[in-house]
VOGU-3710 file (C-alpha; in Angstrom, 3 decimals, decimal comma):
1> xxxxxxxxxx> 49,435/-1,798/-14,866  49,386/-2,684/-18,651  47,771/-1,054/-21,110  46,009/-3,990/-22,078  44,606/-4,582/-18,806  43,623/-1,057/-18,356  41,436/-1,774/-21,452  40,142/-5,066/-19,882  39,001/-3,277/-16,951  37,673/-0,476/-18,533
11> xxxxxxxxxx> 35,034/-2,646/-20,812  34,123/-4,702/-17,999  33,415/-1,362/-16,081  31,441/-0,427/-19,158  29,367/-3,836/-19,200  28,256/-3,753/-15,545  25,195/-1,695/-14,813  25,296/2,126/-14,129  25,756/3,027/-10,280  22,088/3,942/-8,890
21> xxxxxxxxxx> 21,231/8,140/-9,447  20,949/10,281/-6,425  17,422/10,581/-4,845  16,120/13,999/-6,308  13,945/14,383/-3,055  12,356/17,616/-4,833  11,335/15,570/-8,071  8,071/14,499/-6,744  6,167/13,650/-3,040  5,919/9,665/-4,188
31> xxxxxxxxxx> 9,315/7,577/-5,065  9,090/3,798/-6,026  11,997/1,365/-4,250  13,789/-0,075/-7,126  16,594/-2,736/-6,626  20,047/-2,248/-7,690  21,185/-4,155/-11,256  24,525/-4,589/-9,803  25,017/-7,178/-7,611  25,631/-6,033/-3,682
41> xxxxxxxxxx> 24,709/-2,096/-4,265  21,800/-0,791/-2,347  18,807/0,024/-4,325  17,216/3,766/-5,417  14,223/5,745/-4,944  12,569/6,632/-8,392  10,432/9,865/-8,333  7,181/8,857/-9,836  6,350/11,906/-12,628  2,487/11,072/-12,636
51> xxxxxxxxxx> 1,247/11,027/-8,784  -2,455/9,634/-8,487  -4,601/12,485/-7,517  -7,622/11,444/-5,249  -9,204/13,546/-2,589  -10,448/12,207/0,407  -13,836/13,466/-0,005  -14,224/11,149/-2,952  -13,931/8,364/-0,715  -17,698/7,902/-0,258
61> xxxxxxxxxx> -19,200/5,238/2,887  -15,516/4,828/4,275  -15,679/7,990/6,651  -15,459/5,630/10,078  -11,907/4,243/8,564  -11,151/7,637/6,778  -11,012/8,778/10,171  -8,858/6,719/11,730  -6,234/6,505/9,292  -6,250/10,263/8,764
71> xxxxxxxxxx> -6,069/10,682/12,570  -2,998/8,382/13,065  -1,650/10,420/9,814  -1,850/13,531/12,051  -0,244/12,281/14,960  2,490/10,938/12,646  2,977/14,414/10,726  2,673/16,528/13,954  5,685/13,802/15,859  3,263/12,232/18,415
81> xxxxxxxxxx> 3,002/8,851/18,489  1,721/6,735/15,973  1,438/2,713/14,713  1,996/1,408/11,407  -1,362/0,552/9,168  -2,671/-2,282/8,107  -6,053/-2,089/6,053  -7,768/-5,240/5,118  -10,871/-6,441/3,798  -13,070/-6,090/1,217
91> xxxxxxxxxx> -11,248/-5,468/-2,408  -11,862/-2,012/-4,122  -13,471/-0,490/-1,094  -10,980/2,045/-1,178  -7,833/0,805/1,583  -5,283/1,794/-1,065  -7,608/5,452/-2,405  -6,878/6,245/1,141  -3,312/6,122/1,362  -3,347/8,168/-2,152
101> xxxxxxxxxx> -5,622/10,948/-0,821  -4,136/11,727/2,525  -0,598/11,973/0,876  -2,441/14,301/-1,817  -4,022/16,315/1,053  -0,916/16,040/3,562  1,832/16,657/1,218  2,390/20,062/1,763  2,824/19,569/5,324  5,807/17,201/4,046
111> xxxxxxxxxx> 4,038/13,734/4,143  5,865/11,689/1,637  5,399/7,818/-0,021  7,518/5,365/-0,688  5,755/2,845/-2,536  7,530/-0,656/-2,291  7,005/-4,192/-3,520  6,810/-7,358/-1,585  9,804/-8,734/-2,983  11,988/-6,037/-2,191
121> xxxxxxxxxx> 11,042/-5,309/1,500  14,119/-6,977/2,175  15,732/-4,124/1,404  13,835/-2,032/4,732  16,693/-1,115/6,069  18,212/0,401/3,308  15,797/2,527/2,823  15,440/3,365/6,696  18,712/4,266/6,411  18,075/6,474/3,068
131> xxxxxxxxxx> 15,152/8,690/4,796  16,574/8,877/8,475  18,053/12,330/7,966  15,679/13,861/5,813  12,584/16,291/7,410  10,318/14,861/5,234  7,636/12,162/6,813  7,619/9,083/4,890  4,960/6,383/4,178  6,436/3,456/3,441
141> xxxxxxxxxx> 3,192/1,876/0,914  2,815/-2,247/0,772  -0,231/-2,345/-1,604  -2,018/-5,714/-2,243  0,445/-7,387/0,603  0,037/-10,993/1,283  3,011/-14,153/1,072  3,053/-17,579/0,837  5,593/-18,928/3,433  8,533/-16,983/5,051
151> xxxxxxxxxx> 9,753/-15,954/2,482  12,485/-12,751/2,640  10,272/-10,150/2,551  8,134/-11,602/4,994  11,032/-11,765/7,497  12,401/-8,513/6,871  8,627/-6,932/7,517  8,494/-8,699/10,417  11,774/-7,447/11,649  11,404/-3,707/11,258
161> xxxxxxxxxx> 7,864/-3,806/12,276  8,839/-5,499/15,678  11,509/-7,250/16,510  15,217/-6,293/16,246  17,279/-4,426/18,268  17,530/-1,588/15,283  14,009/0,265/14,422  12,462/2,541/12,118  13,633/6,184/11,968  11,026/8,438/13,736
171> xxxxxxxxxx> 10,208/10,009/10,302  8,653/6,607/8,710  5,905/4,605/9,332  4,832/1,253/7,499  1,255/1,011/5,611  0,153/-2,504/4,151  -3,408/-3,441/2,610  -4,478/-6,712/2,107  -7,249/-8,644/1,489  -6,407/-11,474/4,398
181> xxxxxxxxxx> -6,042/-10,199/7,554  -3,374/-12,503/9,116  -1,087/-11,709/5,128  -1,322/-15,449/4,360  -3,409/-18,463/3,187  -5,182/-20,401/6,222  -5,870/-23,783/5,821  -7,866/-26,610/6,990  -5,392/-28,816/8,302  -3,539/-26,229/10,680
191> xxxxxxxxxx> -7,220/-25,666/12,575  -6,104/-29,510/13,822  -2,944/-28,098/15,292  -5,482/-26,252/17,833  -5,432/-27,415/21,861  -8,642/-26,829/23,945  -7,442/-26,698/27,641  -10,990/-26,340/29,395  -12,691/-23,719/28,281  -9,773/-22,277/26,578
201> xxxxxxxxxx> -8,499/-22,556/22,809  -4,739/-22,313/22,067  -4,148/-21,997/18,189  -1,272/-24,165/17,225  2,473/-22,992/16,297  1,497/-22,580/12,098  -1,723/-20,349/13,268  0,185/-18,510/15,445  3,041/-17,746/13,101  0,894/-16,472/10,372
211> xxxxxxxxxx> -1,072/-13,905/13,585  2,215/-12,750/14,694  2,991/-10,677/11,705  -0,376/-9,071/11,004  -0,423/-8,004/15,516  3,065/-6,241/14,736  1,176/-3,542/13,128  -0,597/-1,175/15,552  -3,481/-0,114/13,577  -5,486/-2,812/11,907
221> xxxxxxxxxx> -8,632/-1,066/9,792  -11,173/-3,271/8,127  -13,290/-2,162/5,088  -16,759/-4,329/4,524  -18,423/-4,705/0,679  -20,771/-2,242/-0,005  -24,920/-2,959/-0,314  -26,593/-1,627/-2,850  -27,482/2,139/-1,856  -24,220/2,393/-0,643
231> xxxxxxxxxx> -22,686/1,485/-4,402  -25,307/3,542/-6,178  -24,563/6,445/-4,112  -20,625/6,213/-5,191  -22,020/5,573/-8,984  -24,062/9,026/-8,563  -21,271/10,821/-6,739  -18,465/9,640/-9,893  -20,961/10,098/-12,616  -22,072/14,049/-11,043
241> xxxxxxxxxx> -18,102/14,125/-10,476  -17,186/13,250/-14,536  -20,248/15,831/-15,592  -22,593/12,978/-16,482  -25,012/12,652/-13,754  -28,071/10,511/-14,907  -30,546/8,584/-12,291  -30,981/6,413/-15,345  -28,110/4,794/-14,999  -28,654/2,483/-12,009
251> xxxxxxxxxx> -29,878/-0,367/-13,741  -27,054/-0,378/-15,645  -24,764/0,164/-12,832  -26,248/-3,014/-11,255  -25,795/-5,149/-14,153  -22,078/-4,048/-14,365  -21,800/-5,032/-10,733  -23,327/-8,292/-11,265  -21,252/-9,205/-13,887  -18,183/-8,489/-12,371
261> xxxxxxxxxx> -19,644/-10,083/-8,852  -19,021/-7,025/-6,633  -20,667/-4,170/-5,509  -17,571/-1,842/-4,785  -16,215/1,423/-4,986  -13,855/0,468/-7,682  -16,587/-1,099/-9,370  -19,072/1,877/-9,201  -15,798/4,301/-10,583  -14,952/1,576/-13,451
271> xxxxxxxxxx> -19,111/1,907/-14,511  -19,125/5,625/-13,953  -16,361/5,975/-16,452  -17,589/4,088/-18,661  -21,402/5,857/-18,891  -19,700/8,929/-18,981  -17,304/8,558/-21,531  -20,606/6,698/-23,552  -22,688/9,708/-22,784  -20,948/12,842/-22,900
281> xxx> -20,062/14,648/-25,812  -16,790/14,071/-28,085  -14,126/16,641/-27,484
//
């Protein structure tokens, strides 16, 4: 070889992107999926440095779905059986807080999460492949899930959920929230594609696509908007939490609800912050 392809090669080497590190599985108990800058290399697992910190027991008028979750969690952690999650409903009731508190609580029983976007789900098996021998038990995190079509990610969830004659490794399990139940828009015109035989109602093929995905997932929680005692009682619970407790502050807690046009437990934490932060005393 010349030298002055030796040079070639070695600047073109120098212009691609940097191999992906080695997973530090010790760096942290949450990673982030992160695709590969070179073309056709498998992606890496980026410790996250600042891990959310939320106990369960801040979770306040959840405790039915709490429970469920955190039971499946068990049976996962202990190697019984267990289904993969999906939490819908409401938004800011708490679906994703959950997720966040059982790894904080469950993480020294080696409960790990592996938070991944929607786009790169295609790359499932990748990580399947990543975790398999490790001891660790991983949570692979969808937050905020929905699509639009089939797109890749859609396909590839719907694949390692159920479907293919490979699976996911005994030490993983898949949890999704969303605010849809069935993970996509319904419209009008595909309620035409229903039959009625008789008494009977058979959803046409575009309803029944968009149900298949959402039944692949064993466990289906829902989480309902809160009323108003319920909301006040999280605003009292965050504001006693941040040192600022006050029973003056529900009308004010109200009208920050109203104006943002929900009564929820994201809601009630945003206000709470904000009285407190108004009310305490500069450090």
């Amino acid at each position: 070889m010349s030298k002055d392809l030796e040079r070639i090669l070695e600047r073109l080497d120098q212009l691609l992107p940097p191999l992906p590190p080695q997973t530090d599985w010790n760096a942290s108990i949450a990673f982030r999926w992160r695709r590969a800058a070179r073309p056709g290399m498998p992606g890496w697992l980026q410790p996250v440095r600042h891990v959310h910190r939320i106990e369960l027991a801040d979770l306040r008028g959840i405790d039915k779905q709490i429970e469920r979750v955190e039971q499946n969690t068990r049976q996962f952690l202990e190697g019984r059986p267990a289904n993969n999650v999906l939490l819908t409903g409401a938004r800011g009731t708490g679906k994703s807080s959950i997720v966040k508190g059982l790894l904080n609580k469950y993480a020294n029983q080696g409960l790990r999460l592996i938070e991944v976007e929607k786009n790169d789900l295609v790359d499932l098996p990748h990580i399947v492949d990543l975790v398999a021998p490790r001891k660790e038990r991983f949570l692979v995190f969808c937050d905020d899930l929905s699509f639009h079509g089939a797109e890749e990610g859609y396909i590839a969830l719907k694949v390692a959920l159920d479907g293919s004659v490979s699976t996911t490794s005994e030490n993983l399990l898949i949890c999704a929230t969303s605010n849809r139940r069935h993970l996509m828009p319904e419209y009008m015109a595909e309620n035409l594609e229903t039959r009625y035989i008789g008494e009977e109602i058979h959803p046409g093929e575009t309803v029944e696509e968009k149900i298949s995905l959402s039944e692949r997932f064993g466990l289906w929680v829902t989480f309902y908007p809160f009323d108003q005692d319920e909301y006040l009682a999280i605003v009292d619970h965050w504001l006693e939490k941040l040192g600022s407790p006050s029973p003056d502050a529900h009308e004010e807690a109200l009208q920050w609800a109203l104006q943002r046009g929900s009564r929820s437990g994201r809601v009630a934490y945003q206000f709470a912050r904000d009285f407190a932060g108004r009310h305490s005393a500069a450090k």
